[in-house]
C-alpha positions in Angstrom: 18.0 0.2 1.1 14.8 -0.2 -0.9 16.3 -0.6 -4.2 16.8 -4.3 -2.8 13.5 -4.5 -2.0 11.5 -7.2 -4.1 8.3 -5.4 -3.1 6.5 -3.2 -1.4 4.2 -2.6 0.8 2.8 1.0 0.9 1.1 2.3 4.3 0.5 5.2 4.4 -1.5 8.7 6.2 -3.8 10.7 4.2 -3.8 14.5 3.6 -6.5 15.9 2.2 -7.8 13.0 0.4 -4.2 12.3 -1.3 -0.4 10.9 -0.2 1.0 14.6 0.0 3.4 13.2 3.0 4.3 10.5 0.6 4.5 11.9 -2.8 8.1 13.7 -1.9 9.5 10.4 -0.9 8.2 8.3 -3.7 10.1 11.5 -5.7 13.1 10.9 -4.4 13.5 7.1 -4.8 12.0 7.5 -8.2 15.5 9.8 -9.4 18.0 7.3 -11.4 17.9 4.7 -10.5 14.6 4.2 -10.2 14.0 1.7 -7.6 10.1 1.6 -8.3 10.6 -0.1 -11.9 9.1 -3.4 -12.0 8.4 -3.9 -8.7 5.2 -5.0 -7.2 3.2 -3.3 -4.4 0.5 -3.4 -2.6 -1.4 -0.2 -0.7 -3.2 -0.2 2.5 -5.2 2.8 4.3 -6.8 3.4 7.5 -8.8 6.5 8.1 -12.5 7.9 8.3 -14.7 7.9 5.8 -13.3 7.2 1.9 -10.3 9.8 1.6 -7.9 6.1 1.9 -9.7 5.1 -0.8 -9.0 8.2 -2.3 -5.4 8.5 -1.7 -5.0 5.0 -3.0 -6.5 5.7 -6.6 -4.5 8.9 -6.7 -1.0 6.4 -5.7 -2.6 3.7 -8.5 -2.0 6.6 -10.9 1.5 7.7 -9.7 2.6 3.8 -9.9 1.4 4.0 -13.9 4.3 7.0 -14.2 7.3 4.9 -12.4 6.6 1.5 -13.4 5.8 0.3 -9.8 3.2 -2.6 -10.4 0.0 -2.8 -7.4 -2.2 -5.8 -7.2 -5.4 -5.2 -8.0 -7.1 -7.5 -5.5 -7.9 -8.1 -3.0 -8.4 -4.0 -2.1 -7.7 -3.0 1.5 -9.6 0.1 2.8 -10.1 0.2 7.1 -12.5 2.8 8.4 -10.2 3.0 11.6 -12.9 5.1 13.7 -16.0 3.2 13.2 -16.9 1.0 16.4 -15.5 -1.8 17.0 -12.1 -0.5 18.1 -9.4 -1.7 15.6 -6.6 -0.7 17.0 -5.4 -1.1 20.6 -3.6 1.7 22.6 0.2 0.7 21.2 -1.4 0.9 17.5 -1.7 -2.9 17.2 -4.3 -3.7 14.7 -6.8 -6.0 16.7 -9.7 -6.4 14.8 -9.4 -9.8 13.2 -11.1 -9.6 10.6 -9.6 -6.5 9.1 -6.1 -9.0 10.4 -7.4 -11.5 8.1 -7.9 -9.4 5.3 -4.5 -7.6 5.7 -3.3 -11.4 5.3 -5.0 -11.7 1.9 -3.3 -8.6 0.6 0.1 -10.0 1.9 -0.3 -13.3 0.6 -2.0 -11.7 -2.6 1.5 -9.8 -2.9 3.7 -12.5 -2.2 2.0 -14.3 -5.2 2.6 -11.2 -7.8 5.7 -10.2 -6.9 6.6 -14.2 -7.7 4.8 -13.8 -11.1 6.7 -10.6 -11.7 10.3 -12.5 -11.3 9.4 -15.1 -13.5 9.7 -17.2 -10.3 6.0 -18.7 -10.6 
């Protein structure tokens, strides 16, 4: 249940250069009791062009409403259909690089979500 959950970490499609798949969901878990509030999070998008990017300001904005805290850095945005290949056939991201950013954010998280719980 994610109301357990210490953080999050928020991947998700883009639709039309928002989280309209999402946004119902985040709805939902946002009812009493809120299990956003005062949790930390972090967002990651893969897609073409900047509509990620996009989607992520427009989730920054929805986490202001339901006290759901993102890092800030580091910011993780993959152009998924620019050569090199990123991903393999199964969906595995492969692209180390973009593996050792995705580590950052992770690590980045781990750190905040600490500071968050006094634990740090």
């Amino acid at each position: 249940m994610i109301i357990f959950a210490s953080w999050y970490s928020v991947f998700s499609p883009k639709a039309l250069k928002s989280i309209a798949p999402l946004k119902n969901a985040i709805d939902w878990a946002s009812r009493p009791p809120n299990v956003w509030a005062d949790k930390a999070a972090a967002i990651v998008s893969a897609g073409g062009g900047f509509g990620g990017g996009r989607s992520q300001y427009h989730l920054r904005q929805i986490g202001v409403y339901l006290d759901l805290h993102f890092i800030n850095k580091p910011e993780f945005f993959l152009n998924a259909f620019q050569p090199p290949a990123k991903f393999d056939g199964n969906g595995n991201l492969v692209d180390e690089s973009f593996q050792e950013k995705l580590k950052e954010v992770l690590i980045s998280l781990q750190a905040f979500t600490l500071r968050l719980q006094g634990k740090l």
